[in-house]
N, C-alpha and C positions, 0 to 999 in steps of 0.2 A: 831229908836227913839220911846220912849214909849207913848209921845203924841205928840200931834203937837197944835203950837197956830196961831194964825191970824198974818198974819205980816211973818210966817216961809217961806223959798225956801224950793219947793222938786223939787223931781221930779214925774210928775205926770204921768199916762199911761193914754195913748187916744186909743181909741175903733178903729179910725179909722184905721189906722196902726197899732195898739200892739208894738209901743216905748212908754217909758218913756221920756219925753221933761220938761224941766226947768217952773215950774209956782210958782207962789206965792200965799199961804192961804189967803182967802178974809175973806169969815165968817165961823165957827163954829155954829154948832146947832145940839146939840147932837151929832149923830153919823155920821151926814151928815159932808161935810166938803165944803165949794163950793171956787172953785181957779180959778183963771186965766193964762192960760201958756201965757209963753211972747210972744207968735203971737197976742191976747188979744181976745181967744177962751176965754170963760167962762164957765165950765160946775160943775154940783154935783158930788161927789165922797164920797169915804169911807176911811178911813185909810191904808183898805187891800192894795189898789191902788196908796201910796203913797212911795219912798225913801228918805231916807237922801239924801240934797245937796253937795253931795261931790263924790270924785273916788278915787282909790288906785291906787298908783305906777302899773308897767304892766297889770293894767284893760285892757280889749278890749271893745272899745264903738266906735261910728262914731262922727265924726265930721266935724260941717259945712266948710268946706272950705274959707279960706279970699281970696281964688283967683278966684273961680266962685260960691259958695253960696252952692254947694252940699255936701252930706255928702258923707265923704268916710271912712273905715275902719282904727282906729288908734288904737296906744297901748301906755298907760300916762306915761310919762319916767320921771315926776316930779312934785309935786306939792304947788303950792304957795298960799293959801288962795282960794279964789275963780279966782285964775289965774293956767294956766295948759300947760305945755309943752307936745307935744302929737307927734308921729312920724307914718308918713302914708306908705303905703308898700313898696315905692318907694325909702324907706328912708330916705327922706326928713324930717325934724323938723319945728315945728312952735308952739310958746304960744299966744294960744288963753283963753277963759274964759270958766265956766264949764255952761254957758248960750249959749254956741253953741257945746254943747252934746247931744247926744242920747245915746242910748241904748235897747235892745230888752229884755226881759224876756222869758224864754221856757214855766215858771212855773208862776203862779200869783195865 
């Protein structure tokens, strides 16, 4: 996305870990950009540090799990607006939302 406005979903990267997690644009001010990930962390950021809210068919990202809360390694076998069918290495399926994704970057 070539900008971003207040109100947008990304996904944002947090320092702590180096994922990318689900937040939403608070405010804009110039180049700063300050967001809230839905744990309702607050913090400043920059564009660099932002993705589109969305995934591709066979992406590999983690996802929270609906059976005990942890993330585990999935690959997106479909996707429906901000709803997502994901399958875990066990084989197993489940649609979950793209607000219980992660993902890592090598690069940023």
């Amino acid at each position: 996305m070539e900008y971003w406005t207040e109100g947008n979903r990304a996904f944002a990267f947090w320092d702590e870990d180096e994922y990318f997690y689900p937040a939403t644009i608070i405010t804009i001010e110039g180049d700063d950009i300050f967001i809230r990930f839905d744990t309702g962390e607050e913090e400043w950021t920059d564009a660099d540090y932002l993705e589109e809210f969305q995934v591709e068919v066979d992406e590999e990202v983690e996802c929270k799990s609906a059976q005990d809360n942890l993330y585990y390694d999935v690959i997106v076998l479909s996707v429906d607006g901000e709803r997502v069918e994901v399958e875990y290495e066990d084989e197993t399926t489940e649609w979950t939302t793209l607000s219980r994704l992660r993902f890592f970057m090598d690069e940023i």
